[in-house]
Backbone as XML, in Angstrom:
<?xml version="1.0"?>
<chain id="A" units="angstrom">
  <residue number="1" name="UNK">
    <atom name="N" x="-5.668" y="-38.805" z="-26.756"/>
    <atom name="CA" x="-5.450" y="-38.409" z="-25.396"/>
    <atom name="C" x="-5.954" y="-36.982" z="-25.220"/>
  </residue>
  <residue number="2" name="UNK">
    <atom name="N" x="-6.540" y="-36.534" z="-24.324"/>
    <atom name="CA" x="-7.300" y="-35.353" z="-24.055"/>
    <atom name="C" x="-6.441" y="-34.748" z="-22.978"/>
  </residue>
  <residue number="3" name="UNK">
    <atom name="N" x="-6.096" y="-33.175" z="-23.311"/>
    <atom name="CA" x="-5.637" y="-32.862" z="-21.984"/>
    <atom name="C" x="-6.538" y="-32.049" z="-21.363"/>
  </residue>
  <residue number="4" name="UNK">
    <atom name="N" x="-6.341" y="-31.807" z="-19.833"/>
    <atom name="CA" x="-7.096" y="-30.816" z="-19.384"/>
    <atom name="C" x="-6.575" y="-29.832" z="-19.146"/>
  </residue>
  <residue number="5" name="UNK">
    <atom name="N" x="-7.835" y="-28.717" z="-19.389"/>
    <atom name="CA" x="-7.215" y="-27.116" z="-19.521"/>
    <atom name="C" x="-6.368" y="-26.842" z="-18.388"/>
  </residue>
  <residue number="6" name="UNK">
    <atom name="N" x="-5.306" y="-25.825" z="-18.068"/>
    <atom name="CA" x="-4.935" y="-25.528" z="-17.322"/>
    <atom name="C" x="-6.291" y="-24.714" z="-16.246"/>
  </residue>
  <residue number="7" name="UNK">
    <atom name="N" x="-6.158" y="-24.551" z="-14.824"/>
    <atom name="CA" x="-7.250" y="-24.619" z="-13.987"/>
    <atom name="C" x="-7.625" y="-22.676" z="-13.640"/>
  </residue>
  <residue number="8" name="UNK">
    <atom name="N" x="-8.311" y="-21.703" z="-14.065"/>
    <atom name="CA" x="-8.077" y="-20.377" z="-13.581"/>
    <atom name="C" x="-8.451" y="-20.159" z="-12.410"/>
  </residue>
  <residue number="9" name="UNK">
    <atom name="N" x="-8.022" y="-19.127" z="-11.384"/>
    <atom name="CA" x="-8.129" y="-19.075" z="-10.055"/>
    <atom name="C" x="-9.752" y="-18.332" z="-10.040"/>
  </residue>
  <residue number="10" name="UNK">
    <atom name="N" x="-10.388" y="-18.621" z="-9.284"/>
    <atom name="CA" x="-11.301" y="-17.983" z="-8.613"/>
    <atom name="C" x="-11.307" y="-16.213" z="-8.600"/>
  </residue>
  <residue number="11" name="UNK">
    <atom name="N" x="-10.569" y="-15.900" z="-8.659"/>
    <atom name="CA" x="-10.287" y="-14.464" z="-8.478"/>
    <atom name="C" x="-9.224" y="-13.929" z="-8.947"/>
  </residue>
  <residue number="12" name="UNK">
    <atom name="N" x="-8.957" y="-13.213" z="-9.554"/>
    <atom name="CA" x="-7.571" y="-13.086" z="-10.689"/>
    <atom name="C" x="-7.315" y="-12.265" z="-9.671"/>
  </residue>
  <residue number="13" name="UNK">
    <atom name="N" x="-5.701" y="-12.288" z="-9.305"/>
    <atom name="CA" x="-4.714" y="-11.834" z="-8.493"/>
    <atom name="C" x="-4.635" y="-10.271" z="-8.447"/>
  </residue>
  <residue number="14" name="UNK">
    <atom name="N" x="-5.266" y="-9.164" z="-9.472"/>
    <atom name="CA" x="-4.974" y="-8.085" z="-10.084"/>
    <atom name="C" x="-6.372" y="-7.599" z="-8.975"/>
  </residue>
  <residue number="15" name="UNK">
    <atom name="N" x="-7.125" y="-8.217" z="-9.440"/>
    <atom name="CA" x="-8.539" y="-8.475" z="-8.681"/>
    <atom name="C" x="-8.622" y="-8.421" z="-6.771"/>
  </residue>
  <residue number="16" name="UNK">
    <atom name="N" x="-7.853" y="-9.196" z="-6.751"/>
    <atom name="CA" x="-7.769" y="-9.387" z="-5.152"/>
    <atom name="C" x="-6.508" y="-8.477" z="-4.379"/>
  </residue>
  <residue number="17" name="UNK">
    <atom name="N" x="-6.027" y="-7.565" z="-5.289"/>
    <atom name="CA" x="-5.025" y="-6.424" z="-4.860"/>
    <atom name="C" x="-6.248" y="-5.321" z="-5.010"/>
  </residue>
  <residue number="18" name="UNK">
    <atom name="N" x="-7.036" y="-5.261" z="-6.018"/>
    <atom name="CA" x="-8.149" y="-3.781" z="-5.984"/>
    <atom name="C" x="-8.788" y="-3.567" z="-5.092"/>
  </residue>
  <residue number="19" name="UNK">
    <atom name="N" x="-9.650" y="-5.320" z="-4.274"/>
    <atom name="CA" x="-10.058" y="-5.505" z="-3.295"/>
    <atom name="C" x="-9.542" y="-4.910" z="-1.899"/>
  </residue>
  <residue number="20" name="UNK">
    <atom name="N" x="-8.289" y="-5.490" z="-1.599"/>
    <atom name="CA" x="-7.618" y="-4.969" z="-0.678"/>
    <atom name="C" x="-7.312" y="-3.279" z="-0.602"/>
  </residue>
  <residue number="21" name="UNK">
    <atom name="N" x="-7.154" y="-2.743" z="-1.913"/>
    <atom name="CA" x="-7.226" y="-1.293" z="-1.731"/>
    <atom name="C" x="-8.070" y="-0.723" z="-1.667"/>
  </residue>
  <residue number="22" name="UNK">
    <atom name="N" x="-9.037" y="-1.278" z="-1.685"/>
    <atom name="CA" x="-10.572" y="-0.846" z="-1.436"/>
    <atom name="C" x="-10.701" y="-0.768" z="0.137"/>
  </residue>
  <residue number="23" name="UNK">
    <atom name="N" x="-10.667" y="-2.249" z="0.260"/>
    <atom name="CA" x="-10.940" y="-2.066" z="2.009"/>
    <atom name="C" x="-9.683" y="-1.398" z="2.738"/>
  </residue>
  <residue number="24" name="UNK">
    <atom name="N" x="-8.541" y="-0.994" z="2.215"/>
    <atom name="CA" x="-7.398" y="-0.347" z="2.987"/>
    <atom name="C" x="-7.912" y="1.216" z="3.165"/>
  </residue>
  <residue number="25" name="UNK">
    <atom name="N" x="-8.845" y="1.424" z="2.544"/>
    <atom name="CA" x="-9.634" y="2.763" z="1.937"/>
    <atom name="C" x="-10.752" y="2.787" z="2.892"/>
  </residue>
  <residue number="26" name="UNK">
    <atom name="N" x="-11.188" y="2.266" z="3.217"/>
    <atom name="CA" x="-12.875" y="1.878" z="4.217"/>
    <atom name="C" x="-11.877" y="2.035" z="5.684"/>
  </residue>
  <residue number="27" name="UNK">
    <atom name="N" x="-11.062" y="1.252" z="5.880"/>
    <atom name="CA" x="-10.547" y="1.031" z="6.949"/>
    <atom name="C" x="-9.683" y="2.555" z="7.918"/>
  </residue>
  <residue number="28" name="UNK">
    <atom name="N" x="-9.268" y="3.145" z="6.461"/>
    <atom name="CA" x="-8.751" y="4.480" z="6.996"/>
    <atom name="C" x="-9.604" y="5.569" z="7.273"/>
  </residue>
  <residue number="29" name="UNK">
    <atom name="N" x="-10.737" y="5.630" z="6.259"/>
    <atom name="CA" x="-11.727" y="6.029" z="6.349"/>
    <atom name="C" x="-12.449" y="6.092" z="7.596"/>
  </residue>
  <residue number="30" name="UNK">
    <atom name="N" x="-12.714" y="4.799" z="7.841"/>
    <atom name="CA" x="-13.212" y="4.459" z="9.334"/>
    <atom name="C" x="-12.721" y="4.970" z="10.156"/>
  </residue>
  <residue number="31" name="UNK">
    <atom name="N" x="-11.415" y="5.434" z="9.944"/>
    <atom name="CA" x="-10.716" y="5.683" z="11.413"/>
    <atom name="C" x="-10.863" y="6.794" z="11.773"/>
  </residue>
  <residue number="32" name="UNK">
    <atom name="N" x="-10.822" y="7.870" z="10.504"/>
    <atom name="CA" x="-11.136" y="9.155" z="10.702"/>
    <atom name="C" x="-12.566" y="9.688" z="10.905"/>
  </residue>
  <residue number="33" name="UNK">
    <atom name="N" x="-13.596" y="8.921" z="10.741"/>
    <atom name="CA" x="-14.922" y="9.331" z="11.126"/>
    <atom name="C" x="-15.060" y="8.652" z="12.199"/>
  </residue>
  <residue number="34" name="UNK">
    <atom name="N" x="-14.503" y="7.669" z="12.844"/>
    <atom name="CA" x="-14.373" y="7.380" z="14.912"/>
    <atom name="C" x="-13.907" y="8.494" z="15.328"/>
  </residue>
  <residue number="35" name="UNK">
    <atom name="N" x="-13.259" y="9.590" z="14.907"/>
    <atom name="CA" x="-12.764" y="10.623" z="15.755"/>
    <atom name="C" x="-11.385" y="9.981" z="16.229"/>
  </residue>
  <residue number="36" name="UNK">
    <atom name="N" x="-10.871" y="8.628" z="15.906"/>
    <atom name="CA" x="-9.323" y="8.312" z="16.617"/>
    <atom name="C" x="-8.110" y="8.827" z="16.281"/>
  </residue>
  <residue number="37" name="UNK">
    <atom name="N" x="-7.524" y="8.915" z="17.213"/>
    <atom name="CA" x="-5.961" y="9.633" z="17.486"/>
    <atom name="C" x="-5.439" y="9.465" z="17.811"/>
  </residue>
  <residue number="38" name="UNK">
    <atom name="N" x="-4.098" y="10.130" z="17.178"/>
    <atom name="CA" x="-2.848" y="9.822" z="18.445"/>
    <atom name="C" x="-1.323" y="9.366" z="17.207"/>
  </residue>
  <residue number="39" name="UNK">
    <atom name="N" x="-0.561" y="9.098" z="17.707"/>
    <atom name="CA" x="0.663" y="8.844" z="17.035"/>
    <atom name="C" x="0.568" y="7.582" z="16.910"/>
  </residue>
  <residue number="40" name="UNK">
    <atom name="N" x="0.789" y="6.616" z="17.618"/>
    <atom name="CA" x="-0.059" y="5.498" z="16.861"/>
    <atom name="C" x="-0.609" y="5.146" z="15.579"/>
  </residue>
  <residue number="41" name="UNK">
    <atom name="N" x="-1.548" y="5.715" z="15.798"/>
    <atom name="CA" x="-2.637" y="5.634" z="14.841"/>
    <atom name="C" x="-2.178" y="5.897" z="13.783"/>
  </residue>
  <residue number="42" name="UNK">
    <atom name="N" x="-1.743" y="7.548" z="13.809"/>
    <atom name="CA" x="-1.345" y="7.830" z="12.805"/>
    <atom name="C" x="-0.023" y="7.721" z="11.630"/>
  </residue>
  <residue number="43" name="UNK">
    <atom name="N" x="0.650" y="6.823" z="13.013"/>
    <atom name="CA" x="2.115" y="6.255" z="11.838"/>
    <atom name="C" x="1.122" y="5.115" z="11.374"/>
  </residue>
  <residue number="44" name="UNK">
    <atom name="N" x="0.071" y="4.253" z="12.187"/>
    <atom name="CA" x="-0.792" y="3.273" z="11.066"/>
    <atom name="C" x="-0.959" y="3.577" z="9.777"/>
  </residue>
  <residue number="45" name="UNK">
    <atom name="N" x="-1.806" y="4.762" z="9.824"/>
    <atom name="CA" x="-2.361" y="5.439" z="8.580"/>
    <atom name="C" x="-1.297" y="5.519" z="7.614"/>
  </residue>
  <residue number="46" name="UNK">
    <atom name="N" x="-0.567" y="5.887" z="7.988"/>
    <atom name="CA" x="0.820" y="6.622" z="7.519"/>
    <atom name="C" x="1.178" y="5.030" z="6.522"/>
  </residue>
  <residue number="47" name="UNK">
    <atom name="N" x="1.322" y="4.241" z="7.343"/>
    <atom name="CA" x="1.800" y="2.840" z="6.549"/>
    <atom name="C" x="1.201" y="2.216" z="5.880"/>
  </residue>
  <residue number="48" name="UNK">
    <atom name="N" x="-0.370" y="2.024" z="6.239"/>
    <atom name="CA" x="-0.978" y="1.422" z="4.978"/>
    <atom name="C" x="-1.465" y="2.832" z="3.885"/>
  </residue>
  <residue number="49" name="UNK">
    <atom name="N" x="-0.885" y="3.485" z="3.929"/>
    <atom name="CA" x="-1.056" y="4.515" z="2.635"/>
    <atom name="C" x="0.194" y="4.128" z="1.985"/>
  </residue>
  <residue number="50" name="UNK">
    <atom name="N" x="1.356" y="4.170" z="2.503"/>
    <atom name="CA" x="2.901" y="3.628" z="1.790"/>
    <atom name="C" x="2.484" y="2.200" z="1.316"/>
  </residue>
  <residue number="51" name="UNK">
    <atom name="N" x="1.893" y="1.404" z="2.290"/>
    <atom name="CA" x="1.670" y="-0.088" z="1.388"/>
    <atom name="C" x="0.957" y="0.074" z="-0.118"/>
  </residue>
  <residue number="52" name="UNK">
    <atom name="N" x="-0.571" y="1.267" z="0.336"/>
    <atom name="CA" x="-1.131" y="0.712" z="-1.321"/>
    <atom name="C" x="-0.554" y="1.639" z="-1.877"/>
  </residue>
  <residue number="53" name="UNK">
    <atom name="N" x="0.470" y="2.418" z="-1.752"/>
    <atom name="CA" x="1.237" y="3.536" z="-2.587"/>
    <atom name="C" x="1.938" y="2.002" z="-3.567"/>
  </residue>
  <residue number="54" name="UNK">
    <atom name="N" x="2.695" y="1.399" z="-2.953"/>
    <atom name="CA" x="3.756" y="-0.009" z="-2.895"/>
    <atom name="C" x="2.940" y="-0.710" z="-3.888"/>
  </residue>
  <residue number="55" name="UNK">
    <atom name="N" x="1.604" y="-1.100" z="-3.809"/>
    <atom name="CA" x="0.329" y="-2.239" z="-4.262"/>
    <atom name="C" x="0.470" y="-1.658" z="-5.608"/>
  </residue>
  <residue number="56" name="UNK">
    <atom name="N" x="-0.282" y="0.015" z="-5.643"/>
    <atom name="CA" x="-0.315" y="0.324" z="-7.178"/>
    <atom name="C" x="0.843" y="0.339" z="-8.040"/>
  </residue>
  <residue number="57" name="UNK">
    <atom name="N" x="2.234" y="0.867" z="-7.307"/>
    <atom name="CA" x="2.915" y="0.482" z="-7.976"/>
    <atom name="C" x="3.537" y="-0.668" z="-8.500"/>
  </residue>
  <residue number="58" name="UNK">
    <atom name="N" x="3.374" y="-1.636" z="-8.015"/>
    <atom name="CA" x="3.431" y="-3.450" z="-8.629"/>
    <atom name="C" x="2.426" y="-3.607" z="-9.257"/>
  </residue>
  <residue number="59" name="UNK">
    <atom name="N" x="1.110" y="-3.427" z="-8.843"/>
    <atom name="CA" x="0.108" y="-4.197" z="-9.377"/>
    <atom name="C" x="-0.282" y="-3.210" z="-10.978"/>
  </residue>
  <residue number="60" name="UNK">
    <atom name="N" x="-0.246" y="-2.106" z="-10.594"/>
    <atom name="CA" x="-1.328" y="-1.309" z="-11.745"/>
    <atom name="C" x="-0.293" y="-0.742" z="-12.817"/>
  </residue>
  <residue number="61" name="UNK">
    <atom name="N" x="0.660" y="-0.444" z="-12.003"/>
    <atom name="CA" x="1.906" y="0.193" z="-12.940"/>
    <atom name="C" x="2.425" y="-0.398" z="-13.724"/>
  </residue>
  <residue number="62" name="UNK">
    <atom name="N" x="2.709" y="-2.015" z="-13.476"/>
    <atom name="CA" x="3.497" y="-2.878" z="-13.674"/>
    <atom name="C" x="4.704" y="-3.146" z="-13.130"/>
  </residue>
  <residue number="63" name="UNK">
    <atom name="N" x="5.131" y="-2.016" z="-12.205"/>
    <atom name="CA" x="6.729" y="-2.495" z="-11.682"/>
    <atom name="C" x="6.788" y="-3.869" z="-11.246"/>
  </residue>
  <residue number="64" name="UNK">
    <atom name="N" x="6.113" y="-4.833" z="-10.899"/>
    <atom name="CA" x="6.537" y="-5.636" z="-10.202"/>
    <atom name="C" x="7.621" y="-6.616" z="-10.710"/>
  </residue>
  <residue number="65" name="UNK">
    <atom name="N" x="7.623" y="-6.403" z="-12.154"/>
    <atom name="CA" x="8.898" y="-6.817" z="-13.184"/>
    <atom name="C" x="10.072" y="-6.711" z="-13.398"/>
  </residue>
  <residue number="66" name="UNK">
    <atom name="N" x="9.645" y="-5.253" z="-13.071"/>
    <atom name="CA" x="10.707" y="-4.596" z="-13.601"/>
    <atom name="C" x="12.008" y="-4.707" z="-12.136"/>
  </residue>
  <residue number="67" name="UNK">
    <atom name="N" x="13.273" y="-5.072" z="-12.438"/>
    <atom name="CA" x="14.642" y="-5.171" z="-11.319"/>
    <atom name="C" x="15.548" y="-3.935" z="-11.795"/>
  </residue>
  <residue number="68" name="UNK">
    <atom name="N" x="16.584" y="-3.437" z="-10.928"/>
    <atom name="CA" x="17.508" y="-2.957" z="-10.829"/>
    <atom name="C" x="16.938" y="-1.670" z="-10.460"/>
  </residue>
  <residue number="69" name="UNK">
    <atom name="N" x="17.466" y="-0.553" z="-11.456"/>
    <atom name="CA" x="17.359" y="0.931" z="-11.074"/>
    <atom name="C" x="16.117" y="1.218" z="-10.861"/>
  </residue>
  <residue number="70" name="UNK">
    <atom name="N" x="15.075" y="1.155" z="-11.471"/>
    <atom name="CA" x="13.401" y="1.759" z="-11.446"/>
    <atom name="C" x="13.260" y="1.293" z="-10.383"/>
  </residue>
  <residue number="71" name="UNK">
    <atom name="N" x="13.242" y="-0.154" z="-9.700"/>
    <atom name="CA" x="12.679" y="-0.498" z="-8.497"/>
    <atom name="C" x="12.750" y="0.114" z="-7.060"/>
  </residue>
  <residue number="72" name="UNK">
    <atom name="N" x="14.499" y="0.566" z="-7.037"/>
    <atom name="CA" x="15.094" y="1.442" z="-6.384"/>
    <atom name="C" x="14.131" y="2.992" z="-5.996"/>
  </residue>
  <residue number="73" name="UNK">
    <atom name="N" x="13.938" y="3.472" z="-7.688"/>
    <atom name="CA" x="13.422" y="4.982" z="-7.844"/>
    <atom name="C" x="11.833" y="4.923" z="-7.061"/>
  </residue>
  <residue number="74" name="UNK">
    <atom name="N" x="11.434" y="3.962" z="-7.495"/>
    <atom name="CA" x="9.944" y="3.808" z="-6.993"/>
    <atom name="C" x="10.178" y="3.537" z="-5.030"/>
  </residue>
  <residue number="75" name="UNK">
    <atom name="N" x="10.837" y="2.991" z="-4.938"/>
    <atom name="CA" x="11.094" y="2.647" z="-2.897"/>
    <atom name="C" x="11.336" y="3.603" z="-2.745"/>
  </residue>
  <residue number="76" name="UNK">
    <atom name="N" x="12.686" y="4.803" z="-3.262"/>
    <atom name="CA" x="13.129" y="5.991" z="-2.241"/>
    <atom name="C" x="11.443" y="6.663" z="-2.348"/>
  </residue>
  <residue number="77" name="UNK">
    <atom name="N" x="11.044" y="6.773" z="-3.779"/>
    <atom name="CA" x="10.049" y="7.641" z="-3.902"/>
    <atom name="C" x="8.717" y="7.562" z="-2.784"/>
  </residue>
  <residue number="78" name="UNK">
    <atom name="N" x="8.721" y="6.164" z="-2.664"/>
    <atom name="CA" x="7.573" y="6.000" z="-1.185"/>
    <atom name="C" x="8.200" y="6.459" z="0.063"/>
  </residue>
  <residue number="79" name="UNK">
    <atom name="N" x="9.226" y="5.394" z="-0.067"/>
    <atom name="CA" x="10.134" y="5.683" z="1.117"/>
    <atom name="C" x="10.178" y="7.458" z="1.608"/>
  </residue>
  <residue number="80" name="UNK">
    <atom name="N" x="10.745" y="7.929" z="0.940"/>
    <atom name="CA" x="11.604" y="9.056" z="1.633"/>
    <atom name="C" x="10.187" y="10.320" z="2.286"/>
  </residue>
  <residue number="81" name="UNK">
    <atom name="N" x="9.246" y="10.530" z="0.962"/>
    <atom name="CA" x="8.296" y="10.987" z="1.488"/>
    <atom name="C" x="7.545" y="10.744" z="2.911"/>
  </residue>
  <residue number="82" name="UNK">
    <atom name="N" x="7.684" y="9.115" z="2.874"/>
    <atom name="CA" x="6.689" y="8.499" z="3.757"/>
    <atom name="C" x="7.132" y="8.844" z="5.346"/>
  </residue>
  <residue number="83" name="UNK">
    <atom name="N" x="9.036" y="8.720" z="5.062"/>
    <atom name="CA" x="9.974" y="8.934" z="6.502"/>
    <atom name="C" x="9.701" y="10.333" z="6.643"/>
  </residue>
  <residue number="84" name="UNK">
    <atom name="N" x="9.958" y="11.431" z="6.010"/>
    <atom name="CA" x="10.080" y="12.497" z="6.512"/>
    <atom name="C" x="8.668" y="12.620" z="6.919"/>
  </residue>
  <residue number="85" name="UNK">
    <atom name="N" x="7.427" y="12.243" z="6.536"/>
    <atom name="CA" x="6.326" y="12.737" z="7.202"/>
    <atom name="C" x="6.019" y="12.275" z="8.569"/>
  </residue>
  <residue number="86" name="UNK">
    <atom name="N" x="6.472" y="10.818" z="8.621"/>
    <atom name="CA" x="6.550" y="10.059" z="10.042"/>
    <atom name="C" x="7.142" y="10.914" z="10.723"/>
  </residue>
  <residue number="87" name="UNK">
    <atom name="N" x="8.433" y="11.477" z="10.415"/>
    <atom name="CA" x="9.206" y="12.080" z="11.406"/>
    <atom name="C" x="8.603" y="13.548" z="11.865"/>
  </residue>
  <residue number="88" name="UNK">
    <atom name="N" x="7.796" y="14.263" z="11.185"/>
    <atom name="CA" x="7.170" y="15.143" z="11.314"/>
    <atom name="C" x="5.746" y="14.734" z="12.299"/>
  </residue>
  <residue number="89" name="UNK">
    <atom name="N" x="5.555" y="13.667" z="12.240"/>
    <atom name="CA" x="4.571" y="13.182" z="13.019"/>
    <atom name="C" x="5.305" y="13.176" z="14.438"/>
  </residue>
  <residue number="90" name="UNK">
    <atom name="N" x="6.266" y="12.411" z="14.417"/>
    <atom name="CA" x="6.671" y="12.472" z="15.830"/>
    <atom name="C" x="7.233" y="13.473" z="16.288"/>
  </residue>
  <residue number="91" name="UNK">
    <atom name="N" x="7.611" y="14.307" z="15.648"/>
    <atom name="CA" x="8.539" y="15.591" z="16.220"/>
    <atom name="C" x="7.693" y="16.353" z="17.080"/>
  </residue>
  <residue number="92" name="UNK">
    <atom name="N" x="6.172" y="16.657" z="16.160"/>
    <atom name="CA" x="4.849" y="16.760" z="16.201"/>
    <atom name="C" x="4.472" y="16.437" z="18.061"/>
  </residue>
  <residue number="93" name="UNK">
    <atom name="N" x="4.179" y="15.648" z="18.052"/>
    <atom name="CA" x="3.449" y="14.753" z="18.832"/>
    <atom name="C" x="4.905" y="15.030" z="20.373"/>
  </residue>
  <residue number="94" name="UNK">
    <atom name="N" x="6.029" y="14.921" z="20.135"/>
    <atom name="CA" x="7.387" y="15.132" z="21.005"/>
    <atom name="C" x="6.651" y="16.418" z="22.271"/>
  </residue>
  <residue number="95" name="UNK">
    <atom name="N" x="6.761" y="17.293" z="21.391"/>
    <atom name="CA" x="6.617" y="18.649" z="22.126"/>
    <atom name="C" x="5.565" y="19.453" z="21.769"/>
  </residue>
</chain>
């Protein structure tokens, strides 16, 4: 009886996260050589920089394994930076 190999994906998963931080990179890029603005925009920016902040740390670091305390340390660590700058954006932008 012959079995067949298990099947590999087209694109290894590690692969198609580099991709995406690539173009999350072009895309921000882009935005700042249109000359666009505004608060908007810039809580955009603001979020997909926290996402591939989020990406490398699952994908490249390895957290994505890892549960309990580290997972925590790594969220405030995006997190808290990411809020106080938002909020500086809008305080910003307020008055």
């Amino acid at each position: 009886m012959t079995t067949k190999p298990p099947t590999q994906p087209l694109i290894r998963p590690c692969t198609l996260v580099y991709l995406m931080l690539v173009t999350l990179t072009i895309v921000t890029w882009a935005t700042a050589r249109m000359g666009l603005s505004g608060l908007s925009l810039s809580l955009v920016v603001l979020g997909i920089a926290l996402f591939k902040g989020h990406l490398l740390a699952d994908w490249f670091m390895g957290l994505r394994f890892i549960t309990g305390w580290w997972r925590w340390v790594i969220a405030v660590w995006l997190l808290l930076p990411g809020g106080l700058i938002a909020l500086g954006f809008v305080l910003s932008y307020r008055g």
